[in-house]
N, C-alpha and C positions, 0 to 999 in steps of 0.2 A: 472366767471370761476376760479378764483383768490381762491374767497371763499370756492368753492367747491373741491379744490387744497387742500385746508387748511384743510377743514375737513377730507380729505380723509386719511389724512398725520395722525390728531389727533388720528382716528378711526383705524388706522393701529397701528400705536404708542400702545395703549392701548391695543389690540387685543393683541400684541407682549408681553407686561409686563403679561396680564395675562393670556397667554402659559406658560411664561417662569416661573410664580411665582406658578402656578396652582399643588395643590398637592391632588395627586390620594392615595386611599385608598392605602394596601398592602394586596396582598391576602393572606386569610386564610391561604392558606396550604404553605407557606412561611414563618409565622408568629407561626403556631404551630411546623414547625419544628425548632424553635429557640428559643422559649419561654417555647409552653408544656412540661410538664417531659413526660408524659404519656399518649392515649388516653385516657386511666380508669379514668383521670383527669374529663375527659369532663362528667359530670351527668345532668341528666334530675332531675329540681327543682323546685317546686309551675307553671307547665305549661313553664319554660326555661330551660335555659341550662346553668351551670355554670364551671367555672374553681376551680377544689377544691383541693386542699391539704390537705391530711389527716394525720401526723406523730407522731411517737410516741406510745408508749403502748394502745392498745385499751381499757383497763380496768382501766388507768392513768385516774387522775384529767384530765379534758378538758379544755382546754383553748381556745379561737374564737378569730379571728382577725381580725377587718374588717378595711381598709383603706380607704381612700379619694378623695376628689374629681378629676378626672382624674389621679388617681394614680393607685393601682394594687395592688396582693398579694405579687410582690416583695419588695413591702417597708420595712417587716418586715425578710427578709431576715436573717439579722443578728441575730434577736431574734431567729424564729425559729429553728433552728438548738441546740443551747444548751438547750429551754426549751424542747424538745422532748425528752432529755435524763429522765427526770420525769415525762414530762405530755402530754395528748394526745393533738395536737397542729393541731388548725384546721384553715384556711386560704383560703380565697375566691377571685375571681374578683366577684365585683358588677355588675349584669347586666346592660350590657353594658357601661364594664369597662375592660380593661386586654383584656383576650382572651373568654370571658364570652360574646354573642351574647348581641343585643339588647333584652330587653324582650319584649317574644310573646303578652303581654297585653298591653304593650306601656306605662306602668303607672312606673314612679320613685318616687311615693312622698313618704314622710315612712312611713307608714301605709302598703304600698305594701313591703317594704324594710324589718319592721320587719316579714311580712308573709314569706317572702325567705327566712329569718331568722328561723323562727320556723321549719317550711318546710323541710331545712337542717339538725336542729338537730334532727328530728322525722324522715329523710332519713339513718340517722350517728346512731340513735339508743341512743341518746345522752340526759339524761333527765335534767342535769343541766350543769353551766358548769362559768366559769369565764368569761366576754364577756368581751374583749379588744376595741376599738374603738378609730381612730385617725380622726381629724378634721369633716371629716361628717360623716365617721364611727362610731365618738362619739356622734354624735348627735341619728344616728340611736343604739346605742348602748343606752345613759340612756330612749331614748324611749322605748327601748323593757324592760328596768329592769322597768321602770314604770307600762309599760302594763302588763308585766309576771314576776311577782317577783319570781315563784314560779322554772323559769328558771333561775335564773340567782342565783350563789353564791357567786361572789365578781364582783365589777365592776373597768373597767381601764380606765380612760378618757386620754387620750393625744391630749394637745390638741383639747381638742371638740370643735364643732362649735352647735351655737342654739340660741346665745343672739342677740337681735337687733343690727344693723351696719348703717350707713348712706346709706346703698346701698339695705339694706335690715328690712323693717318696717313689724311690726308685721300686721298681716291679711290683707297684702297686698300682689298682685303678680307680681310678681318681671319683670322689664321690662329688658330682654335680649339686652345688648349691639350691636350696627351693627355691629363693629367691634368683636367680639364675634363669629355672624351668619359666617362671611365671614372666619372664619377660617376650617367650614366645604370644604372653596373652596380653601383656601391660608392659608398657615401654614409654613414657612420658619421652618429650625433646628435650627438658632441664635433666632427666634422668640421665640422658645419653650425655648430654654435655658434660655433666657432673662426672660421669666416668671418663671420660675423655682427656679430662683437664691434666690429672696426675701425669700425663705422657709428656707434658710440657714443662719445660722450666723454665721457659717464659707463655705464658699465659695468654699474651698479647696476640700469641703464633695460632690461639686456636677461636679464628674467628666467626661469625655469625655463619657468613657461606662455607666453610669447613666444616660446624658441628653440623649445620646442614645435610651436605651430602654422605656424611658419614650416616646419618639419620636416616634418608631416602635409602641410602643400598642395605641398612639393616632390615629395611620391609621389604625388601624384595621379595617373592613369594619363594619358600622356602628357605631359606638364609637362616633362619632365628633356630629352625628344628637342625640346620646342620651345624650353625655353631654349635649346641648342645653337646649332639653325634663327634664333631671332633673332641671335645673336651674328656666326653666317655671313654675315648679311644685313646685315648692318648696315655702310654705306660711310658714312664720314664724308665731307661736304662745306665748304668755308670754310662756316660759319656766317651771316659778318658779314652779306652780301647781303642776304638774307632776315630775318637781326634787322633790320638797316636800315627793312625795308618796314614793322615791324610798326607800327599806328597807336592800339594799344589802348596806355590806361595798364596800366604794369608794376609791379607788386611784385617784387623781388628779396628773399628771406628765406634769411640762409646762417650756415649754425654756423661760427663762427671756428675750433672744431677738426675743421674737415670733412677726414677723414684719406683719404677716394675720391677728391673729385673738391675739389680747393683750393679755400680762400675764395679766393687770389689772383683765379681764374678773374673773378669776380662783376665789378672792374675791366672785364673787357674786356665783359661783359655792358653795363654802364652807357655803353661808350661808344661802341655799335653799337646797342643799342633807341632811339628819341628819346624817349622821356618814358619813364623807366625813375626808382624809388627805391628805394635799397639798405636794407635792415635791415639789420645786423650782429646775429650770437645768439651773445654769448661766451660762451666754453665750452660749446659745445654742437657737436654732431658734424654726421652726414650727415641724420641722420632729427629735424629738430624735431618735425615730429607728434606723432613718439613720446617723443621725449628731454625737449622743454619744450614739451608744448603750450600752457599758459598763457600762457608767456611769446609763444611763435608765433602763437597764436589771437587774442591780445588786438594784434601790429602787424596782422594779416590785417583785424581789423573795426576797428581808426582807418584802414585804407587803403581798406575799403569803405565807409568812414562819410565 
């Protein structure tokens, strides 16, 4: 009787923590009256739906902006704004990312990423264009300038991700942490902050209303099952080949304290793109966008100037 005392107690215990810690999506229409600018935002793209931001002179240079992993079109926040003054400044969630559904085909690897890619600039009416990319946005970024040189007329890496990691081997598929799964069910706001931090090298940069909305568009309903779904899918390949092909001039722009994905990396970047030029951002972490964009914004237009 003792025993079954004790269990009943453990099993209540339990039950109780994961009420209290259990976190529920946030509905759509909650989340697009606080994030969407616009319904017109919401466009039907390659069979999904994405969030797009379109500013700036329609007949301007084009610029793309893609961000990272569980991040959103508001990372480049700061840039957009003054680059629209000269160029068409185009900014996306990733399906199933931001306010951008999961996608209807269920597939994130990049091959489908840079099809949403094309997809959008053939919806925008856009035939070339500068394609920006930050950490897996970079990654999906010199994969499209490989495959489609013929889109792309300068390339931005910040930040890319694509090199082999201890966590991550080439043609292999990557085994999704438990811990990881269970934040589809459990996702405290000190949790997300706490992952968030490492992206900064200054600290100061990732404030209350930042870990915030990072917060909000992680519940979005669906978002937590397709970060997973990307992570699953995602097979690393050598790299080199395909930088090799690229024929677009490169910017490389890397925070010296990029504590994700090393500055050392950026070396083998420069000597597998052919016309590749490194920016160095000391003291500065994974996210310049956010951390210095002054400083990141102003090598971005001497590299497009």
């Amino acid at each position: 009787m003792k025993t079954v005392l004790v269990v009943a107690c453990i099993v209540l215990i339990l039950a109780l923590v994961a009420f209290l810690l259990w976190t529920p999506d946030i509905d759509r229409a909650s989340l697009e009256a606080q994030y969407l600018r616009s319904p017109t935002d919401m466009i039907e793209v390659a069979g999904t739906r994405l969030d797009v931001r379109d500013d700036g002179p329609k007949d301007a240079p084009a610029i793309v902006l893609l961000h990272g992993f569980g991040s959103s079109l508001h990372t480049w926040e700061a840039w957009a704004g003054p680059l629209s003054a000269d160029h068409r400044v185009v900014r996306f969630d990733l399906p199933g990312s931001g306010l951008s559904p999961p996608d209807a085909t269920g597939r994130y690897d990049d091959e489908r990423s840079v099809d949403v890619l094309i997809a959008l600039l053939d919806r925008l009416g856009i035939e070339r264009a500068t394609v920006v990319g930050n950490s897996i946005g970079g990654r999906i970024a010199w994969t499209f300038a490989a495959a489609h040189p013929e889109r792309v007329d300068r390339l931005v890496l910040v930040s890319p991700d694509g090199f082999a990691s201890p966590a991550f081997e080439y043609g292999r598929v990557p085994d999704v942490p438990a811990t990881v799964k269970l934040m589809r069910y459990v996702l405290p706001k000190p949790l997300v902050t706490m992952s968030l931090a490492p992206a900064y090298a200054d600290r100061s940069r990732l404030t209350d209303a930042v870990a915030a909305r990072y917060y909000d568009l992680l519940r979005a309903p669906g978002v937590r099952d397709a970060m997973i779904a990307r992570m699953r899918q995602t097979v690393r390949l050598d790299p080199v080949p395909r930088l090799r092909s690229i024929r677009a001039r490169t910017l490389l722009l890397w925070g010296t304290e990029d504590r994700l994905i090393p500055f050392a990396n950026a070396t083998d970047y420069v000597a597998a793109i052919p016309d590749a030029t490194l920016v160095p951002l000391p003291g500065v972490g994974h996210l310049p966008q956010e951390e210095a964009p002054d400083r990141s914004l102003a090598a971005l237009r001497a590299f497009l100037d």
